[in-house]
MMTF fields as JSON, N, C-alpha, C and O atoms, coordinates in Angstrom:
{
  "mmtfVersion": "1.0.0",
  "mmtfProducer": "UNKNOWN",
  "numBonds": 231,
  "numAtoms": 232,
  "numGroups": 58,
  "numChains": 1,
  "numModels": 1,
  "chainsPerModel": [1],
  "groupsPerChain": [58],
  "chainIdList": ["A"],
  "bondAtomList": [4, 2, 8, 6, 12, 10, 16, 14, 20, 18, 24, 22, 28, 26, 32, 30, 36, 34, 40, 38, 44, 42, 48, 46, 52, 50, 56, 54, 60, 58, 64, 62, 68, 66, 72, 70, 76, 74, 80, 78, 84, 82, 88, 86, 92, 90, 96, 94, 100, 98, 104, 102, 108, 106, 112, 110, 116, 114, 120, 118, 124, 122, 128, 126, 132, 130, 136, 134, 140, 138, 144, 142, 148, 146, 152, 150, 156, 154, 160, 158, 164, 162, 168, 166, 172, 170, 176, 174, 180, 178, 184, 182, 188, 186, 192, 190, 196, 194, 200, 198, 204, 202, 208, 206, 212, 210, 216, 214, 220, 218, 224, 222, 228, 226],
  "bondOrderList": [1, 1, 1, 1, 1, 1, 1, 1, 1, 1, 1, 1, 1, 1, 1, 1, 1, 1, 1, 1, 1, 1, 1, 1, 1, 1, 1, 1, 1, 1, 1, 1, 1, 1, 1, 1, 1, 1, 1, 1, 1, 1, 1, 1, 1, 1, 1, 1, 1, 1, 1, 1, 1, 1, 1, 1, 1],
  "groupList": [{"groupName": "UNK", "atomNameList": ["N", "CA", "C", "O"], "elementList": ["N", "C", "C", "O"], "formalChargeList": [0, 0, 0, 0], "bondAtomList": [1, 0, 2, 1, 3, 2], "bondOrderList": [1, 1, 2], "singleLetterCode": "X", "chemCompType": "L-PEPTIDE LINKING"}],
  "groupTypeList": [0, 0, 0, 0, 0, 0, 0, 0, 0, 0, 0, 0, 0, 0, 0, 0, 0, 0, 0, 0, 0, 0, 0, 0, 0, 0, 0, 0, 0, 0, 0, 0, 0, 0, 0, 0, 0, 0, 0, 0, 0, 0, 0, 0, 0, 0, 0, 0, 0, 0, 0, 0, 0, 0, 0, 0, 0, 0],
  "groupIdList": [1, 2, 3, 4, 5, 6, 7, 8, 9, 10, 11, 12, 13, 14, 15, 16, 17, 18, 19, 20, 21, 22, 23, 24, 25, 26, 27, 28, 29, 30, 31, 32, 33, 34, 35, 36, 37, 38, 39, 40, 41, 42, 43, 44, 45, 46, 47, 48, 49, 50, 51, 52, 53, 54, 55, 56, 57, 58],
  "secStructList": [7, 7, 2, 2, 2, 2, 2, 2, 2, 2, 2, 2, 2, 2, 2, 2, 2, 2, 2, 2, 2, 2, 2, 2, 2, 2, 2, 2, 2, 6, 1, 7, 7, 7, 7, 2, 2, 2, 2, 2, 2, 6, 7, 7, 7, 7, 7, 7, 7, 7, 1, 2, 2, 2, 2, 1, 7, 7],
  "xCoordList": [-0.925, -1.057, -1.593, -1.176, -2.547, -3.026, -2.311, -1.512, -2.265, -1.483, -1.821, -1.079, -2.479, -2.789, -2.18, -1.933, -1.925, -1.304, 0.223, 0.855, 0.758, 1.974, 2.598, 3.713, 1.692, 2.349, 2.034, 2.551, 1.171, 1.262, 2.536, 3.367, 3.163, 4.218, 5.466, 6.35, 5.469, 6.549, 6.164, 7.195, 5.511, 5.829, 6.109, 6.658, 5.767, 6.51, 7.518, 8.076, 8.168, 9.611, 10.31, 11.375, 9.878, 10.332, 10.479, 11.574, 9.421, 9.733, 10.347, 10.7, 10.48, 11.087, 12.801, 13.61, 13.235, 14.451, 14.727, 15.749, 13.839, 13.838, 14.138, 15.057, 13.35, 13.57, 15.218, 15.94, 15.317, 16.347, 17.813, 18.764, 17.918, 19.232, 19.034, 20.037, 17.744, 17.417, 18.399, 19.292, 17.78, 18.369, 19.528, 19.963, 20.195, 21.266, 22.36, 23.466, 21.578, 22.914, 22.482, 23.112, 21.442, 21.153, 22.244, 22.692, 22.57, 23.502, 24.989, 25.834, 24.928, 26.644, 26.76, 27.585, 25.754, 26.496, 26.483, 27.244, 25.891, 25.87, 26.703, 26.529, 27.981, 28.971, 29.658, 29.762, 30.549, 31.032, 32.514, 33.092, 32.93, 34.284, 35.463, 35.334, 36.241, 37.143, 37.832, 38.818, 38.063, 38.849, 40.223, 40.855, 40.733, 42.363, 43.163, 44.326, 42.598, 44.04, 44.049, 45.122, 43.149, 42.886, 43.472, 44.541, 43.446, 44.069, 45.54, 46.189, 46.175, 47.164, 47.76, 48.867, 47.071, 47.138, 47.018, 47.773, 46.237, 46.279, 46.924, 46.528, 47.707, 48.536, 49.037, 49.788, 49.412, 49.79, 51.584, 52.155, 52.28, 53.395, 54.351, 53.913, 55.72, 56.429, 56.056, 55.287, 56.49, 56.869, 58.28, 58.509, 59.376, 60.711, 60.986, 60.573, 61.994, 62.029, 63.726, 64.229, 64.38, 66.241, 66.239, 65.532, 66.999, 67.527, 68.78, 68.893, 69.71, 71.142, 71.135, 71.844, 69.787, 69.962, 69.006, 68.472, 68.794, 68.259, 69.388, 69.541, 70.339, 71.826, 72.818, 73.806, 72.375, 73.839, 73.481, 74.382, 72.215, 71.966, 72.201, 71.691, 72.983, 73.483, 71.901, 71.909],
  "yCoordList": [3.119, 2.29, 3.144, 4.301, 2.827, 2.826, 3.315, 2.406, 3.911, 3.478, 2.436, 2.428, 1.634, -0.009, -1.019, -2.126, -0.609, -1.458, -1.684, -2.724, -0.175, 0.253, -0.194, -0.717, 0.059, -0.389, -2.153, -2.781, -3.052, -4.521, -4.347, -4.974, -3.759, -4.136, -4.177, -4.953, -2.862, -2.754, -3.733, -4.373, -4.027, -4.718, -6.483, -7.151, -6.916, -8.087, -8.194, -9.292, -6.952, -6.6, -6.708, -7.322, -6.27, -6.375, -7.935, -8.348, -8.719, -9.997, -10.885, -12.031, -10.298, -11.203, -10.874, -11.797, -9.257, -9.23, -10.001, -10.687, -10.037, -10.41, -12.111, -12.593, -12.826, -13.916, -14.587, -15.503, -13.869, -13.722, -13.6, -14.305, -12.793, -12.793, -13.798, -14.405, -14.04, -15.366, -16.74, -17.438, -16.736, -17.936, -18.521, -19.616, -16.914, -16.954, -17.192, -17.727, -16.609, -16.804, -18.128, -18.493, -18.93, -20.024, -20.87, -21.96, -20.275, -21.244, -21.319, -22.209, -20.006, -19.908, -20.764, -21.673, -20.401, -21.514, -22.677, -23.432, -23.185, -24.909, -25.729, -26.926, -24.765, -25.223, -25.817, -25.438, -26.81, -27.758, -27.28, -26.315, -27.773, -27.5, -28.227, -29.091, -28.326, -29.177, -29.509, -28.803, -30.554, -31.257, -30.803, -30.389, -30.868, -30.353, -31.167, -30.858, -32.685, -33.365, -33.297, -33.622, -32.952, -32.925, -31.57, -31.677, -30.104, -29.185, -29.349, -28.706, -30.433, -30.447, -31.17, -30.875, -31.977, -32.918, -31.879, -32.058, -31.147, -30.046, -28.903, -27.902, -28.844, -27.697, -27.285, -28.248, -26.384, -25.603, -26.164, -25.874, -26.719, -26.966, -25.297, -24.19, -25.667, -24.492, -23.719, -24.301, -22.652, -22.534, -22.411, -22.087, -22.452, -22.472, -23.486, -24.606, -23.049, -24.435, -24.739, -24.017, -25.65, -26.053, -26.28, -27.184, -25.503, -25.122, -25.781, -26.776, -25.562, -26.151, -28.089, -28.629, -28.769, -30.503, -30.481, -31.583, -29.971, -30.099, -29.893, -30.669, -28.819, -28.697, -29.641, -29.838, -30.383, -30.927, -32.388, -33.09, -32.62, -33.925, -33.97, -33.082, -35.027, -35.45, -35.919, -36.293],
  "zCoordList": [32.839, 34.02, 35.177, 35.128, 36.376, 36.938, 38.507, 38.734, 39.2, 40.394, 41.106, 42.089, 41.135, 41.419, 40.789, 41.267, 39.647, 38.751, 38.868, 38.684, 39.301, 39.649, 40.614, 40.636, 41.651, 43.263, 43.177, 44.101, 42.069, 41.982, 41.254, 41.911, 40.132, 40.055, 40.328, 39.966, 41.305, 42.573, 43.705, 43.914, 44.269, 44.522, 44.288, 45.165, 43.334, 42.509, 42.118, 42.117, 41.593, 41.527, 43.223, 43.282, 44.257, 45.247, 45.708, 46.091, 45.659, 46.188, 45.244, 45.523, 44.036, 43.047, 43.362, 43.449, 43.531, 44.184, 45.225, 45.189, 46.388, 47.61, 47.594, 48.257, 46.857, 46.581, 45.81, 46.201, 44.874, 44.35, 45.276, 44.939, 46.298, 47.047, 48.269, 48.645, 48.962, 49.777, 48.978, 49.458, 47.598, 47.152, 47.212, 47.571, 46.501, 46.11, 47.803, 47.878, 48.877, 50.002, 50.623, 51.616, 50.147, 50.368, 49.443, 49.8, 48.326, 47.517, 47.965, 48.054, 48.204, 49.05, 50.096, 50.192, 51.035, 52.526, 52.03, 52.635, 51.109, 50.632, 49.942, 49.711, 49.492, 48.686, 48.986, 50.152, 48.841, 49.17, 49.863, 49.363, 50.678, 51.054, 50.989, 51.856, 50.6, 50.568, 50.906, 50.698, 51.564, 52.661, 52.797, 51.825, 54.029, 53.82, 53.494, 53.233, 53.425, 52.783, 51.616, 51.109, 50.843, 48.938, 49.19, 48.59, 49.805, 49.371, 49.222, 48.397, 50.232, 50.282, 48.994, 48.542, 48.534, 47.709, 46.094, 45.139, 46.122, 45.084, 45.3, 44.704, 45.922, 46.036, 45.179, 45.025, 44.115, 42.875, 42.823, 43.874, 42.031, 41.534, 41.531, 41.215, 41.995, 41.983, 40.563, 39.798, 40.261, 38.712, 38.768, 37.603, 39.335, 39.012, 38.558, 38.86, 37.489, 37.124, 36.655, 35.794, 37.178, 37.279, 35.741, 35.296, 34.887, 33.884, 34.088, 33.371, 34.798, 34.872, 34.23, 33.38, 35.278, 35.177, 33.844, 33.722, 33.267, 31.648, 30.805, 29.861, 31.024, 30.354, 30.546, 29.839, 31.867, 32.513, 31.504, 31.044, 31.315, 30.993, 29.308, 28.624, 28.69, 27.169, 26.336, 25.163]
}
C-alpha cells in the first residue's frame, strides 16, 4: 500500500469511529424514561419472607 492509500484508510477508519460514538450518544439521550408512578408500581417485592404464618397455618 501506498501512503495515499494509507492516510484514505485512516482516515475512513476515523469517521467511521467518529460516526459510530455520534450515534451511539444519540441513542442514549433517546431512551425512554419511565414514569414515576410505574416505578413505583414496579418496585422490587421484599425478599423476606414470614416463615412463622406458613407454620402457624393447618
Amino acid at each position: 500500500m501506498t501512503k495515499k492509500e494509507w492516510l484514505i484508510a485512516a482516515i475512513l477508519t476515523f469517521v467511521t469511529i467518529l460516526a459510530w460514538v455520534i450515534f451511539d450518544i444519540i441513542h442514549i439521550r433517546s431512551q425512554v424514561q419511565i414514569p414515576t408512578q410505574l416505578q413505583i408500581i414496579i418496585e422490587p417485592i421484599s425478599p423476606d419472607f414470614n416463615i412463622k404464618s406458613i407454620q402457624s397455618t393447618p
